[in-house]
C-alpha atoms as one frame of an Amber mdcrd trajectory, in Angstrom:
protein
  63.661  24.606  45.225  63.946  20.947  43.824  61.014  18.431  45.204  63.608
  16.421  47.727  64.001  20.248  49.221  60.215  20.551  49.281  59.549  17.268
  51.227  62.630  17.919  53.424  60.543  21.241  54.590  57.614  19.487  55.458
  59.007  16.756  57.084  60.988  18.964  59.464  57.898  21.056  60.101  55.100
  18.468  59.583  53.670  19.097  63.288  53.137  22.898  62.685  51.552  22.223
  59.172  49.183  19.530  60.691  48.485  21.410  63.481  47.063  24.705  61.072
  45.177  22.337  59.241  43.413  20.920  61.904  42.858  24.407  63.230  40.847
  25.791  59.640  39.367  22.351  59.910  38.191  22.616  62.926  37.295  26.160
  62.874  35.016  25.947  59.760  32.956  22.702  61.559  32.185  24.700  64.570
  31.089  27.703  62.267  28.949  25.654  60.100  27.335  23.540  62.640  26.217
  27.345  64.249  25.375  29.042  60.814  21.710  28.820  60.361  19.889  26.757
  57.862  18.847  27.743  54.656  15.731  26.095  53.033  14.631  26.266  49.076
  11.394  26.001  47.561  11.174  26.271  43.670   8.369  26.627  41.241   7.697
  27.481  37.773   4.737  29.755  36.763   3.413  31.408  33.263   1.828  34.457
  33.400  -1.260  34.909  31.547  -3.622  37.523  30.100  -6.981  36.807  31.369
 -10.464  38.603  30.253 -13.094  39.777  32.649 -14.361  36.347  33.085 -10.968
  35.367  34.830 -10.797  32.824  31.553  -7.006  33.229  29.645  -7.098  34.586
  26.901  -3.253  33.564  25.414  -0.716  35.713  24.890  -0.425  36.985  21.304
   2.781  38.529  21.584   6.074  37.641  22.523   6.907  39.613  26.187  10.103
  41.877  25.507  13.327  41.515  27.511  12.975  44.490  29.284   9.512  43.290
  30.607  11.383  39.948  32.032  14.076  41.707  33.694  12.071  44.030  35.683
   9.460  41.342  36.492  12.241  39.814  37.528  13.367  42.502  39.744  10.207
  43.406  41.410   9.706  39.691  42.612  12.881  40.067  45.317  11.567  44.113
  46.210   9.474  45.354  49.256   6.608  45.670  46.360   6.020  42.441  46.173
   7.159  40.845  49.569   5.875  42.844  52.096   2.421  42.067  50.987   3.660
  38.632  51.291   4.948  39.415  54.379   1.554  40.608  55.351  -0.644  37.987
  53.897   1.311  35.266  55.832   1.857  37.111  58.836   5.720  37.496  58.830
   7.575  40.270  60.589  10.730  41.448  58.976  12.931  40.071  61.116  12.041
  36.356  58.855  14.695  35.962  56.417  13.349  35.951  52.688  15.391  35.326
  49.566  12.844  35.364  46.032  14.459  35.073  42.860  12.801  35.163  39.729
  14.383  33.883  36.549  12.926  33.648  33.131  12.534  30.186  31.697  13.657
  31.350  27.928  14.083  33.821  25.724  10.324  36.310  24.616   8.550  33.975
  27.090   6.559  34.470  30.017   6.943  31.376  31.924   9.359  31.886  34.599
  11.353  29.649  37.559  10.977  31.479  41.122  13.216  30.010  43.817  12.793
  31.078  47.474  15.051  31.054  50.345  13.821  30.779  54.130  14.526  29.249
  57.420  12.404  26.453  57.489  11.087  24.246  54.738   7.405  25.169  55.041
   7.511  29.138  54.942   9.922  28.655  52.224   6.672  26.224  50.077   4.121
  28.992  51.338   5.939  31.872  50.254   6.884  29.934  46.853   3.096  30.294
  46.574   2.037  33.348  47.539   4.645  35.311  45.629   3.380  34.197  41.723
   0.258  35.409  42.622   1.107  39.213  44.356   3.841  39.581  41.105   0.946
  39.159  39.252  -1.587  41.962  40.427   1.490  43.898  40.169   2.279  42.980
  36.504  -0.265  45.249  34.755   1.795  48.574  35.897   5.575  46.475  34.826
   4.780  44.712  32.209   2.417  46.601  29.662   2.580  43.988  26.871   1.273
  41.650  28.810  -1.612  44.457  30.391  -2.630  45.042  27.108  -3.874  41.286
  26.017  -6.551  41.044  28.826  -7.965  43.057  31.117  -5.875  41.283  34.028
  -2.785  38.900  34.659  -2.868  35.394  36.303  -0.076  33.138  37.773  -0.576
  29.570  36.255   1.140  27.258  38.376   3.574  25.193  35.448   5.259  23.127
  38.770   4.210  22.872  41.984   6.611  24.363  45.072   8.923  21.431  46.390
   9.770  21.124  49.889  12.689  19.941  51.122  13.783  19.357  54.617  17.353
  19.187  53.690  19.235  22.639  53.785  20.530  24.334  50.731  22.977  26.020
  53.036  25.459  25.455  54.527  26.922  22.540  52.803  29.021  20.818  55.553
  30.780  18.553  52.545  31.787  21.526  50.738  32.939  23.423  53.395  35.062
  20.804  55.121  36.802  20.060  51.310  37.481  23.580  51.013  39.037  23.537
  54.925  41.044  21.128  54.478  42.789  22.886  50.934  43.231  25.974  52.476
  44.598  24.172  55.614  46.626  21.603  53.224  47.556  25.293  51.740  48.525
  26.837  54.987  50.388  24.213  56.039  53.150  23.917  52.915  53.270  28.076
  53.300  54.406  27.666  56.822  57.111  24.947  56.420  58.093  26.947  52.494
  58.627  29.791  54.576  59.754  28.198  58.029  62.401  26.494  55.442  63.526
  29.874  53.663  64.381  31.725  56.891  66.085  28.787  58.550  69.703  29.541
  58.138  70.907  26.821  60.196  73.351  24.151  58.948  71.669  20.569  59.126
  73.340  18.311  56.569  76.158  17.897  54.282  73.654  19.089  51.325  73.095
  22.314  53.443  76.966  23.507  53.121  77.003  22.404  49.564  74.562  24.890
  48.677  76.371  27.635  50.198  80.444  26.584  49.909  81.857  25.757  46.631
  84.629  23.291  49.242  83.880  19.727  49.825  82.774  18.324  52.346  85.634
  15.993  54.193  83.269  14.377  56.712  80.354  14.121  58.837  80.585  13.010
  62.268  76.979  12.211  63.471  76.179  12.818  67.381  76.771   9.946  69.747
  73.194   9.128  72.039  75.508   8.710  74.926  75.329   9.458  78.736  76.944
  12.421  80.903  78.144  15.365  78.842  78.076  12.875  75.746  81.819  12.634
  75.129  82.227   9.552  74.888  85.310   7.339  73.481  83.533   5.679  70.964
  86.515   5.121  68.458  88.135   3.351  71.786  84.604   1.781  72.443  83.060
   0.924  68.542  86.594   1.232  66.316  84.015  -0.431  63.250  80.922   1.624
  64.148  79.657   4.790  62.180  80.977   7.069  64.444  84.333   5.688  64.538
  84.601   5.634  60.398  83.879   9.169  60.473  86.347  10.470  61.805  88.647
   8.399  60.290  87.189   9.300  57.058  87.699  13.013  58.562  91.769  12.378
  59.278  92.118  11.042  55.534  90.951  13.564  54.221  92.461  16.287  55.990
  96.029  14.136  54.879  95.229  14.559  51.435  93.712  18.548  51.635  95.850
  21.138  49.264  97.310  23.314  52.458  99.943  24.762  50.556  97.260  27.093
  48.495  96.153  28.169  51.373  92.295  28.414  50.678  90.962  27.974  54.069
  88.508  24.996  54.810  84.741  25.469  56.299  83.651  23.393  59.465  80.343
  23.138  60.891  79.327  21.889  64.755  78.031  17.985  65.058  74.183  18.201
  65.569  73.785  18.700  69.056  74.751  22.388  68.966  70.960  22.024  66.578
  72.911  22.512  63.575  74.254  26.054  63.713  77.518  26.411  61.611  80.836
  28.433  62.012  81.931  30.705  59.378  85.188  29.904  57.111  88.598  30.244
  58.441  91.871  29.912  56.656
């Protein structure tokens, strides 16, 4: 399929395709403006050893990979956020999303970002959950246990608040909408184009009939049954030099080999063709 073909497809079907898109379009604004909002709250905290006098006492090694990953891990668990849960009196039914990720390589300084459905819980949890990962480090993380007699959450970066949403990102969605309705649309006029087997132009024989094509009489926009005289009425219009075009060149077709000649109805009879007769 050439380009011309291409554009020829979507201009016959250019309703249909505009109509899809504006369907996904309009689909994906009424199912973001009802998705519910998503709030973030980030912060960055080092975990310390700390003596008996609460007073940190450094960390004098470097905290193993294995260590990170499962402190990591046990900041999204039950372990850690139902006492969160608890603490700030929030049933389960509250959406929480806690993600811990580790600010470098043998560190312990680490980036926590929390999800929630309204700015505020998302700041209080932010700063609640440091502090419970960190009673709980002693049994996860004995590297760190074994420079102090206890583990505190030094707060690196304060939790943000936001009141804009993190999710869902109308922008984004819409762009994506309208490609996969942009998408959509060229699928249905590729494939409303490939099963069409109707005869519509010249061009349209061509491709299937290796005979030329002696003429093309376009329809007449006239009244009644639409058979009107219009090489007695226009002899110098369009319609008039086409079928005289038509009569030439049947004078000056090869009849005596006999190879037959393909005709095709005018446009009104919406393009359908006849099959080749000799």
């Amino acid at each position: 399929m050439t380009v011309k073909d291409l554009w020829i497809a979507v201009l016959r079907r250019w309703r249909g395709a505009v109509l899809l898109l504006l369907i996904v379009v309009g689909t994906t604004a009424v199912v973001t403006a009802q998705a519910p909002r998503v709030y973030e709250s980030r912060t960055t905290i080092y975990f310390a050893a700390a003596g008996e006098d609460g007073e940190s006492t450094g960390n004098l090694f470097e905290m193993p990979s294995g260590e990170r990953a499962t402190l990591s891990r046990i900041a999204r668990s039950p372990l850690t956020l139902d006492p969160v849960r608890e603490e700030l009196g929030l049933d389960q039914s509250v959406p929480l999303h806690v993600e811990a990720i580790s600010a470098g390589s043998d560190t312990a300084l680490f980036d926590f970002v929390v999800r929630s459905d309204s700015p505020d819980r998302a700041a209080q949890v932010a700063a609640v959950v440091p502090r419970q990962l960190a009673e709980d480090a002693r049994s996860y993380a004995p590297t760190l246990a074994q420079s102090g007699t206890q583990v505190r959450a030094q707060v690196v970066d304060a939790p943000t608040r936001s009141s804009v949403p993190v999710e869902p990102d109308p922008i984004r969605n819409l762009l994506l909408a309208g490609l996969a309705g942009v998408m959509l649309g060229l699928a249905y006029a590729l494939a409303g184009h490939a099963l069409d087997t109707r005869l519509r132009t010249a061009e349209d024989v061509e491709r299937i009939s290796d005979r030329p094509v002696l003429s093309a009489i376009p329809m007449l926009e006239g009244k009644g049954d639409g058979r009107a005289l219009y090489v007695y009425d226009d002899p110098f219009g369009s319609h008039a030099e086409a079928v005289r075009k038509l009569r030439t060149n049947l004078t000056f077709v090869d009849v005596a080999r006999n190879e037959g000649t393909h005709s095709s109805s005018p446009p009104h009879f919406q393009g359908r063709g006849r099959r080749p007769r000799s």
